[in-house]
TORRO-261778 format. One record per residue (C-alpha): residue in three letters; z, y, x negated; residue number from 0. Coordinates in Angstrom, 2 decimals. Layout:
BEGIN
SITE  rest       c3       c2       c1   nr
SITE   ala        Z        Y        X  NUM
...
//
This chain:
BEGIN
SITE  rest       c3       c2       c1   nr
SITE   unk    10.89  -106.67  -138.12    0
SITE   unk    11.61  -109.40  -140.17    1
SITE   unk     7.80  -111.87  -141.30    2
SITE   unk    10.62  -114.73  -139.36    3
SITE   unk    11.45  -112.45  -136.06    4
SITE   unk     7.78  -111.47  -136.18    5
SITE   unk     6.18  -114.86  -135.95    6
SITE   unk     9.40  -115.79  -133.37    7
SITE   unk     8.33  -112.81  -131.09    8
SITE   unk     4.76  -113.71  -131.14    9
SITE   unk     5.26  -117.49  -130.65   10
SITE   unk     6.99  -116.81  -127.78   11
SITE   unk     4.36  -114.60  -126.11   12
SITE   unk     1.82  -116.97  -127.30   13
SITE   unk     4.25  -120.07  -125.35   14
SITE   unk     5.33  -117.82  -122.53   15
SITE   unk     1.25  -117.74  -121.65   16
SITE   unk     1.00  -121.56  -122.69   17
SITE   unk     3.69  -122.56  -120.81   18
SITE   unk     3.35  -120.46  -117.55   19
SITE   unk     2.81  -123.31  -115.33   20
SITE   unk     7.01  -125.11  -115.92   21
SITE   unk     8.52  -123.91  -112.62   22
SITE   unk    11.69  -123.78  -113.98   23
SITE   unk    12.83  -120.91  -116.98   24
SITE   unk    15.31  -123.02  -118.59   25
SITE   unk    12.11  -125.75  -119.17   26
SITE   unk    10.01  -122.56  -120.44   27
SITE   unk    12.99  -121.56  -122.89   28
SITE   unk    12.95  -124.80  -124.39   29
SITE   unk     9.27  -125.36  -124.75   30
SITE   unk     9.37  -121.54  -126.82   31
SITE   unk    12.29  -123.20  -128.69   32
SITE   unk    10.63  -126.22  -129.98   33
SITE   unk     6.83  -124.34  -130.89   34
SITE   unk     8.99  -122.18  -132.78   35
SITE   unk    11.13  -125.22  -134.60   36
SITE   unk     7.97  -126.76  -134.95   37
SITE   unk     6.29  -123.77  -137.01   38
SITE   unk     9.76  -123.18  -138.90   39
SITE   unk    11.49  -126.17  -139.91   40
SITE   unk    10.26  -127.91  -143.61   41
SITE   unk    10.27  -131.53  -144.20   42
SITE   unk    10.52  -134.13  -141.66   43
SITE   unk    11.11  -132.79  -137.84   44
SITE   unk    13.34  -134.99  -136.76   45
SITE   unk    15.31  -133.35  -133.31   46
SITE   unk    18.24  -132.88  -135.55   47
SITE   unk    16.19  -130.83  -138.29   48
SITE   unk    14.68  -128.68  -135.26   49
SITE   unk    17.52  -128.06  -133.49   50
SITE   unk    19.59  -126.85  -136.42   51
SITE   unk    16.64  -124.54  -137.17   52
SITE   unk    17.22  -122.49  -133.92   53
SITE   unk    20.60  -123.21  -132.75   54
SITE   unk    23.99  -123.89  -133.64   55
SITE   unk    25.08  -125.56  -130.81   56
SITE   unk    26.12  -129.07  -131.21   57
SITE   unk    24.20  -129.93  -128.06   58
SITE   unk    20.96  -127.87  -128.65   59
SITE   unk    19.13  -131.53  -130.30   60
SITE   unk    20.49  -133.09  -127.00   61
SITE   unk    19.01  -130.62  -124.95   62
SITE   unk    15.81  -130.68  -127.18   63
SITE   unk    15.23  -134.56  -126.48   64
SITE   unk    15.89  -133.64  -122.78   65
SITE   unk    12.73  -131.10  -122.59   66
SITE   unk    10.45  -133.08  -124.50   67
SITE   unk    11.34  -136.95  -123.96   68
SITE   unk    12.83  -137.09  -120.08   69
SITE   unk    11.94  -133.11  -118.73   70
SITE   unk     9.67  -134.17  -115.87   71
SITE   unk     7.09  -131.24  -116.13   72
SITE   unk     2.78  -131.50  -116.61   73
SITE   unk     1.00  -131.96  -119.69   74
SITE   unk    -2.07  -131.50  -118.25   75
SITE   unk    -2.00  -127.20  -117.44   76
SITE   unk    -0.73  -126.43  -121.02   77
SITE   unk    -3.29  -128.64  -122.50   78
SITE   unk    -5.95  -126.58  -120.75   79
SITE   unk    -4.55  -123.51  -121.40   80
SITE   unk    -4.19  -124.33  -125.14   81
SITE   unk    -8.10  -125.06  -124.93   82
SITE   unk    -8.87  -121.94  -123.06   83
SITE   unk    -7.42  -119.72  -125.71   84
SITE   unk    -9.00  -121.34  -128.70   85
SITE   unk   -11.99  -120.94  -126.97   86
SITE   unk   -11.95  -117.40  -126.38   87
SITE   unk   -10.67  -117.01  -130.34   88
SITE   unk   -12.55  -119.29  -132.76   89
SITE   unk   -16.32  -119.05  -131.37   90
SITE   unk   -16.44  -123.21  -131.50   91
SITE   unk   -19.73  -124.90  -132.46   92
SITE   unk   -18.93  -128.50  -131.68   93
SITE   unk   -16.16  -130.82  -130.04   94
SITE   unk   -15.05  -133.80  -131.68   95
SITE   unk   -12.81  -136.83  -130.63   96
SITE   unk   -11.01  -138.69  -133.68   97
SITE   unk    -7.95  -141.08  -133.91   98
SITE   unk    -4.90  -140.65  -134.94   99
SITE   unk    -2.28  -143.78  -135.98  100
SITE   unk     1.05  -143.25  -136.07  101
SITE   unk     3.33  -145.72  -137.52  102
SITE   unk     6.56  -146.83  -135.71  103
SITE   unk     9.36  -148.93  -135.99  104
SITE   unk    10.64  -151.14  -133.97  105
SITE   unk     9.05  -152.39  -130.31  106
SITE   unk     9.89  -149.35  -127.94  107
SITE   unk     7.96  -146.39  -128.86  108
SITE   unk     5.59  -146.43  -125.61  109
SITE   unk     2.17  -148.66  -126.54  110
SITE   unk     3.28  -149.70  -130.00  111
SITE   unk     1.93  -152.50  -131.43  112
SITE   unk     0.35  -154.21  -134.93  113
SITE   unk    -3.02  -153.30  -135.48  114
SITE   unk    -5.21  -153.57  -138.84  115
SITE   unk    -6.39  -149.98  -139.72  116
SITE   unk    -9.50  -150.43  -142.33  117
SITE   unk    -8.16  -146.86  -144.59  118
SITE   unk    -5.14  -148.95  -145.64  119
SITE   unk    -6.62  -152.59  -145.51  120
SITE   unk    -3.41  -153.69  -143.87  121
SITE   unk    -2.03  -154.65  -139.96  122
SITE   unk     0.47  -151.72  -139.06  123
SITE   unk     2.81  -150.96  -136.39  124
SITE   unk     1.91  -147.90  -134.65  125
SITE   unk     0.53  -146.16  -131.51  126
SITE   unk    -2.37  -144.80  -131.29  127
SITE   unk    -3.32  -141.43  -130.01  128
SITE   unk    -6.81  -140.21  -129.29  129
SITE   unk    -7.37  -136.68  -129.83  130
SITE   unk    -9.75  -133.96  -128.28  131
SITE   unk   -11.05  -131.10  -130.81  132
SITE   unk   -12.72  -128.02  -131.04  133
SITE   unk   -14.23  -127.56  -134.02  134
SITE   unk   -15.36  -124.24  -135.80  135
SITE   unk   -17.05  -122.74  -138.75  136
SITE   unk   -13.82  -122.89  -141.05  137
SITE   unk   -11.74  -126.22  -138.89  138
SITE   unk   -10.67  -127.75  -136.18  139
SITE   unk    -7.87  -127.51  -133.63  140
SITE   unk    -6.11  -130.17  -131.21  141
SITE   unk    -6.64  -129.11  -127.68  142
SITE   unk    -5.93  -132.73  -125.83  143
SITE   unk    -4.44  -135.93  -126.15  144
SITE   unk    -4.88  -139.84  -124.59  145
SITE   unk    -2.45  -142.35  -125.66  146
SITE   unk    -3.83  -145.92  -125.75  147
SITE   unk    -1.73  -148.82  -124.17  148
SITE   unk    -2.65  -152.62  -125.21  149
SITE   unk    -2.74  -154.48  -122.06  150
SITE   unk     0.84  -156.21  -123.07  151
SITE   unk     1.90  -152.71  -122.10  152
SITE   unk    -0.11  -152.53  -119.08  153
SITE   unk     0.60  -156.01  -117.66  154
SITE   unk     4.28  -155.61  -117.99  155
SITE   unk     6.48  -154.36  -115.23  156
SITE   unk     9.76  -153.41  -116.99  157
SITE   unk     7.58  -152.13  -119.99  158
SITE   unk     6.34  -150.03  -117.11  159
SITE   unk     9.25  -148.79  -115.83  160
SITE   unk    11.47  -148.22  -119.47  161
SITE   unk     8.58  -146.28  -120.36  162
SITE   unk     7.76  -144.24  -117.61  163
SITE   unk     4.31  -145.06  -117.55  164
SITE   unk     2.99  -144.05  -114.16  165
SITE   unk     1.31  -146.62  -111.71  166
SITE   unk    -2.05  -145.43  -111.95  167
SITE   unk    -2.94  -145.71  -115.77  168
SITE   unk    -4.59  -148.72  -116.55  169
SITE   unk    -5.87  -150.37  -119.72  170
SITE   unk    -8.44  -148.19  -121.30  171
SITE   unk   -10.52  -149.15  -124.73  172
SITE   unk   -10.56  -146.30  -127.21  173
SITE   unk   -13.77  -145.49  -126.66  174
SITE   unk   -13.09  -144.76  -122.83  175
SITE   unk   -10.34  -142.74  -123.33  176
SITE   unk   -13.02  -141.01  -125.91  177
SITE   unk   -15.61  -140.18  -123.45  178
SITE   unk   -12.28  -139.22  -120.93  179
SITE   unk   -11.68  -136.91  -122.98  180
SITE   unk   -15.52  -135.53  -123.54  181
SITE   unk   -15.78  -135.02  -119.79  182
SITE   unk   -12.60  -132.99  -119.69  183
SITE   unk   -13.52  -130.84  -122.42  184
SITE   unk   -16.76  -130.10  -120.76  185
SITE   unk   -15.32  -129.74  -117.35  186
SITE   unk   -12.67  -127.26  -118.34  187
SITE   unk   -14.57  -124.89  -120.69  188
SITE   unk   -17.81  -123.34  -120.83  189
SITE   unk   -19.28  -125.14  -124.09  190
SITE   unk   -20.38  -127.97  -122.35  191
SITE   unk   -23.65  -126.96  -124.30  192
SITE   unk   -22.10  -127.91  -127.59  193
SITE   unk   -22.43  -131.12  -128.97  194
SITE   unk   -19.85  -133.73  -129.04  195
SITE   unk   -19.01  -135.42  -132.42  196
SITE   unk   -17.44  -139.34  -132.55  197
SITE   unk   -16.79  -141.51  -135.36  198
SITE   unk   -14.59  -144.24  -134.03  199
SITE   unk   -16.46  -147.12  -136.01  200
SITE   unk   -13.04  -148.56  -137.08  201
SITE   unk   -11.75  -148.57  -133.62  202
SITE   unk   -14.14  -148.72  -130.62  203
SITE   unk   -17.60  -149.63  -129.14  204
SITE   unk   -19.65  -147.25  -130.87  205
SITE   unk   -22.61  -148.52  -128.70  206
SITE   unk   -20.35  -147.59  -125.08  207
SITE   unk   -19.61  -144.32  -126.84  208
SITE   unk   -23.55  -143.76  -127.02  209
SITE   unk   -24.46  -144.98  -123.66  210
SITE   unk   -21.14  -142.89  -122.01  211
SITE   unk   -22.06  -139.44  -123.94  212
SITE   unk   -25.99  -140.11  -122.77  213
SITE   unk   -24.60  -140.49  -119.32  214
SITE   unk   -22.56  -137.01  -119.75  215
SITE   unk   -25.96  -135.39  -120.66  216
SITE   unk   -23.98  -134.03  -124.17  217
SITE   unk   -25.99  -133.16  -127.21  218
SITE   unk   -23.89  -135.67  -129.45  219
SITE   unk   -23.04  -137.58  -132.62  220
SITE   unk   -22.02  -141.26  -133.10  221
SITE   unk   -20.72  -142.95  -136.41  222
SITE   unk   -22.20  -146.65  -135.74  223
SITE   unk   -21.46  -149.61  -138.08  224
SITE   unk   -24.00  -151.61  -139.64  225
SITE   unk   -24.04  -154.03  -137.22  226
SITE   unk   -25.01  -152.46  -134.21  227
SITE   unk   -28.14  -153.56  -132.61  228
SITE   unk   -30.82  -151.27  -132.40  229
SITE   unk   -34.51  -151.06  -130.88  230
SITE   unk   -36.82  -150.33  -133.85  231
SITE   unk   -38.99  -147.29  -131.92  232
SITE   unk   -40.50  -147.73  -128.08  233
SITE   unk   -43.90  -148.55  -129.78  234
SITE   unk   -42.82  -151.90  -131.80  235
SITE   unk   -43.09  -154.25  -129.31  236
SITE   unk   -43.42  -158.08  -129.94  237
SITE   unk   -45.02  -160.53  -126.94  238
SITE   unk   -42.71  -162.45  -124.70  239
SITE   unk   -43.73  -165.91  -123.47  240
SITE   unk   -43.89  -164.42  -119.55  241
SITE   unk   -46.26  -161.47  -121.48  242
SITE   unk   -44.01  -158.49  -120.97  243
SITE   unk   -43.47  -156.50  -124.15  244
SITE   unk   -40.72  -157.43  -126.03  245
SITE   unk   -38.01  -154.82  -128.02  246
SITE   unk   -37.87  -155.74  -131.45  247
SITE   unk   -33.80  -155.45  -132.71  248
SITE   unk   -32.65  -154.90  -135.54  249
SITE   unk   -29.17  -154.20  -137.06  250
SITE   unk   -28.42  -150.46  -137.37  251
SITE   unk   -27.63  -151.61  -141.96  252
SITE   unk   -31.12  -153.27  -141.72  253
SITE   unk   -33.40  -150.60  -140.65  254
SITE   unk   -33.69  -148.63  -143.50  255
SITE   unk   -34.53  -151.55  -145.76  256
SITE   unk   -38.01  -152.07  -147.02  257
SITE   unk   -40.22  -153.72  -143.97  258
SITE   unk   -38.56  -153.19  -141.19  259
SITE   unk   -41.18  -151.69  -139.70  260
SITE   unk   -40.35  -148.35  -138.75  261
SITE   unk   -41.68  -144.66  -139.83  262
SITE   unk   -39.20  -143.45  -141.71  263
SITE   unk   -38.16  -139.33  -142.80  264
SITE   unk   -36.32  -138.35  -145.58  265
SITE   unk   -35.08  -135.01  -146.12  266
SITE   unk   -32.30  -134.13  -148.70  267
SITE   unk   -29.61  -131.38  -148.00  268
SITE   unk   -27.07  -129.36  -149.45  269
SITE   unk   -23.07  -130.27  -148.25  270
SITE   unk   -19.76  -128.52  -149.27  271
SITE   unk   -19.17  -128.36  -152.92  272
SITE   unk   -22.54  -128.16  -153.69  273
SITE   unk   -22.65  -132.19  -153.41  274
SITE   unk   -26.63  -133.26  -152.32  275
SITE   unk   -27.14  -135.48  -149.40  276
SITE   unk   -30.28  -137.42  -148.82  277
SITE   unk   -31.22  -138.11  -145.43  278
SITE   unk   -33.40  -140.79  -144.15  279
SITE   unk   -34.07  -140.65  -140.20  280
SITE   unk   -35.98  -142.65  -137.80  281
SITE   unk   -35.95  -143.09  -133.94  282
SITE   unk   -34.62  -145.59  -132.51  283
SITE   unk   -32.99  -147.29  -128.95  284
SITE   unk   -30.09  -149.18  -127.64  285
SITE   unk   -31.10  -152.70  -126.51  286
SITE   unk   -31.03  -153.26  -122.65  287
SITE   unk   -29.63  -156.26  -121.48  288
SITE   unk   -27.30  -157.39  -119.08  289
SITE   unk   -25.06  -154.35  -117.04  290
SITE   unk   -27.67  -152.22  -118.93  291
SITE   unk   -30.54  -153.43  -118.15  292
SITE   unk   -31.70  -151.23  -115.54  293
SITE   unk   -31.18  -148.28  -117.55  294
SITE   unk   -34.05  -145.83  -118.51  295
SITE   unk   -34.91  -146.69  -122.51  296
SITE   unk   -33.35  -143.34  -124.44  297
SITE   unk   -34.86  -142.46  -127.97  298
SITE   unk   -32.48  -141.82  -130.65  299
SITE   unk   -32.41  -140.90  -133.83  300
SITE   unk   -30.67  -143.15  -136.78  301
SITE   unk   -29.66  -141.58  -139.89  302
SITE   unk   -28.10  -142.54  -143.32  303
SITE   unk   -26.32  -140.00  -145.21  304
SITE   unk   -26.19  -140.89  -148.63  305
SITE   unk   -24.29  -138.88  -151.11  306
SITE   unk   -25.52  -138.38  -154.49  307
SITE   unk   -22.32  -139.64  -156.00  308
SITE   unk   -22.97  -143.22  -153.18  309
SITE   unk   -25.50  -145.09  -155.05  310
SITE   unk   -25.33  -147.48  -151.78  311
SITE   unk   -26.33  -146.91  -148.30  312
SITE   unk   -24.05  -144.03  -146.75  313
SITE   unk   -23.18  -143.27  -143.17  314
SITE   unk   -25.05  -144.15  -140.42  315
SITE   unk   -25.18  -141.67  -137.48  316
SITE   unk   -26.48  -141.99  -134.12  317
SITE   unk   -27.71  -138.86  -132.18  318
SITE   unk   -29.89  -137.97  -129.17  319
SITE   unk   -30.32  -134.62  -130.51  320
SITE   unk   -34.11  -135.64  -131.46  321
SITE   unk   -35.83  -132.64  -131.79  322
SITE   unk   -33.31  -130.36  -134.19  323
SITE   unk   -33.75  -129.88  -137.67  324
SITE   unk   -32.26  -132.80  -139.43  325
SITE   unk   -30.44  -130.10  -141.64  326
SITE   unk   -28.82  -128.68  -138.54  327
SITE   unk   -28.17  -132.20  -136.98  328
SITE   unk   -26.26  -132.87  -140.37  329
SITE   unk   -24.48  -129.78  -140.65  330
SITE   unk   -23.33  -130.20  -137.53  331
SITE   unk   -22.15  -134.19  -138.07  332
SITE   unk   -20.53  -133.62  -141.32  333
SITE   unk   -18.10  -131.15  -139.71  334
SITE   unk   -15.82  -134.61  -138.34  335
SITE   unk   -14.59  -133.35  -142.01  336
SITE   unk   -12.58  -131.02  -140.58  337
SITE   unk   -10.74  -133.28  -137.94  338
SITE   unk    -9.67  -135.33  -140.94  339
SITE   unk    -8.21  -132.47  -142.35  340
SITE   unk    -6.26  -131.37  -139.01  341
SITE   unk    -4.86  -134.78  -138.80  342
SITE   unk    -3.68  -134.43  -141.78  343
SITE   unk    -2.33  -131.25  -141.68  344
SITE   unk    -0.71  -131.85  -138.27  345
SITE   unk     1.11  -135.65  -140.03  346
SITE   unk     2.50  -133.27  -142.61  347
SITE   unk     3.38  -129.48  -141.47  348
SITE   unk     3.52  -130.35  -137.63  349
SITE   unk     5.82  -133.41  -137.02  350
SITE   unk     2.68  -135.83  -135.41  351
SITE   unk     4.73  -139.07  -136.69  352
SITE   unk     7.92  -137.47  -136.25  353
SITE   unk     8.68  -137.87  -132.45  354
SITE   unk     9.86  -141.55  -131.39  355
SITE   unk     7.85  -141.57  -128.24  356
SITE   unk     9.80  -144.40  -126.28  357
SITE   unk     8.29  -142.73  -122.69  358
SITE   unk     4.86  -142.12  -122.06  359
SITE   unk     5.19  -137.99  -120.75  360
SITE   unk     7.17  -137.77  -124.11  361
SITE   unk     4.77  -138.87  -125.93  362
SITE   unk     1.89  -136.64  -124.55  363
SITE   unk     4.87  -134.03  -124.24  364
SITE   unk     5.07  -134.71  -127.92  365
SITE   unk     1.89  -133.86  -128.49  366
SITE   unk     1.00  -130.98  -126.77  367
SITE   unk     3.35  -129.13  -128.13  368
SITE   unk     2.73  -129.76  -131.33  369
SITE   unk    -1.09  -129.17  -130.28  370
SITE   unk     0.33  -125.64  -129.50  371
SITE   unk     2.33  -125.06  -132.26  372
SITE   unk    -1.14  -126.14  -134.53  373
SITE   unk    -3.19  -123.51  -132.70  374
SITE   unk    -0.69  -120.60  -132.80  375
SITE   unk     0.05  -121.44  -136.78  376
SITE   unk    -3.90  -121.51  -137.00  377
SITE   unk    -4.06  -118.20  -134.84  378
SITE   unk    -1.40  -116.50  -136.48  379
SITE   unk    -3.41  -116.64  -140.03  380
SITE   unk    -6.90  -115.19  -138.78  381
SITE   unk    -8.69  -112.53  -140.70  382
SITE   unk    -6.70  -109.44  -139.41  383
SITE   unk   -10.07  -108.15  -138.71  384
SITE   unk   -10.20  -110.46  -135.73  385
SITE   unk    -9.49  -108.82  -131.97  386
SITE   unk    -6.06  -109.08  -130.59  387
SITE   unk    -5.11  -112.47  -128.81  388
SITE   unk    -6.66  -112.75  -125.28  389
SITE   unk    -4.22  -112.68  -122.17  390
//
């Protein structure tokens, strides 16, 4: 058998266990039909380009658009079978929830709109997906999907209605669908014992991110900007005016500076490429006021990860996980370098940015399948040592 028949034959045993759930076989035909034109077709994956990949009928990108854009069929069951089998096959150490932007034209792709995205310095039209991954020793894989919709989407009816979007999704903040996502992942697997890794700083809350993951009770890791108030330690306390002990708060950037107050560990470790990362740590809390108030004081720990090439102050994490090794705490924190990588590899060998996504099941449509497609490409290319594919 041809390497091209082979990987068709075992994409569509891989979709035929994906796909199960469709209730109707023409539906599980086409869903076989675009994981495969997904995995095949170079260059941009337009429904042209895929089509012509696996058919020669003149209707086949017609019928394409049908499955994915207007096919009324659940997202949900593939997207938890997806995360089921790369559970079972890539022993994963850590989930991680990361952005994706995906520019658009136009003012009909479901939830566009201009936003300024800090990696290009510039306002963009795009939608915005948030993505669920499981990350292991050598990457990380897409396993589920939340689309976010500005509240001009929300508010308006015949927005609504041309996009399909169904009457009980509301306006969510990133960070929401972010810690949607975290309980799903630890609802529908068995690694709810791994920790959780976030960095969202150019997008959400990263202090509702923090309080929502403590909430979970997830072992987890926060990117936080500079700015984020902190409690410097339980036992810094100043006097308030009615007596009661008062937090002293400082700025995330400001607490490792000289005076602060704080006791302060620094440990330096080794990161990919042999680059050297010194590490200073120190616990820390989230202020309580207002809706928080009544919440029991966590400790954290703060840390700045400074690269020995980043004469300046590096990344700041956030993490609860207060009594690992700081090595372990970074190793595990410094694998969000492997989402980037899967974002990148899914923009340009998987079609992320490809798909118009004027309805909102096309979009997440869309997405799991190219989800699928990712995970049965990443599958496919194991060590051959590896066991055979669970059933």
């Amino acid at each position: 058998m041809t390497g091209s028949l082979q990987q068709q034959a075992t994409a569509f045993d891989f979709a035929e266990q994906i796909f199960a759930h469709l209730p109707r076989s023409d539906q599980r035909r086409w869903a076989h039909a675009y994981l495969v034109s997904l995995l095949r077709t170079p260059g941009k994956k337009s429904m042209r380009r895929l089509a012509a990949t696996i058919s020669d009928s003149p209707t086949a990108a017609q019928s394409l658009h049908q499955f994915v854009n207007a096919s009324p069929w659940e997202w949900e069951p593939a997207n938890q079978e997806i995360m089921r089998w790369a559970e079972q096959q890539l022993n994963p150490v850590a989930w991680q929830v990361d952005v994706a932007v995906m520019r658009k034209r136009g003012e009909h792709s479901c939830g566009v709109h201009r936003r300024f995205v800090p990696d290009t310095g510039r306002s963009v039209n795009c939608q915005v997906g948030i993505g669920g991954f499981l990350v292991h020793r050598d990457g990380a894989v897409p396993v589920d999907w939340r689309l976010f919709l500005p509240g001009a989407w929300v508010r308006d009816s015949n927005r609504r209605a041309r996009a399909r979007i169904p009457h009980d999704v509301a306006a969510q903040g990133l960070e929401d669908h972010a810690l949607d996502l975290a309980r799903a992942m630890s609802e529908r697997t068995r690694l709810a014992a791994v920790p959780v890794i976030a960095d969202l700083t150019a997008h959400a809350g990263a202090g509702t991110l923090v309080r929502g993951f403590s909430q979970l009770g997830c072992d987890f890791g926060v990117a936080v900007p500079g700015n984020l108030p902190l409690v410097v330690g339980r036992h810094l306390q100043a006097p308030r005016r009615d007596g009661r002990p008062q937090p002293v708060v400082l700025p995330a950037g400001k607490f490792f500076e000289p005076g602060h107050g704080g006791s302060l560990e620094t440990t330096i470790c080794t990161a990919p490429q042999g680059r050297t990362l010194t590490v200073q740590a120190g616990l820390v809390g989230l202020p309580r006021s207002g809706p928080f108030e009544k919440l029991p004081q966590r400790t954290y720990r703060l840390l700045s990860v400074r690269c020995d090439r980043q004469p300046r102050s590096g990344t700041l994490w956030l993490t609860n996980m207060v009594h690992r090794r700081i090595e372990d705490v970074i190793a595990t924190v410094q694998m969000q370098a492997h989402t980037k990588q899967t974002l990148r590899d899914l923009d340009g060998g998987f079609g992320l940015q490809d798909f118009e996504g004027r309805s909102y099941p096309g979009w997440h449509h869309h997405m799991t399948l190219v989800s699928a497609a990712y995970v049965h490409n990443v599958l496919e290319h194991r060590d051959s040592r590896q066991p055979a594919l669970a059933s």
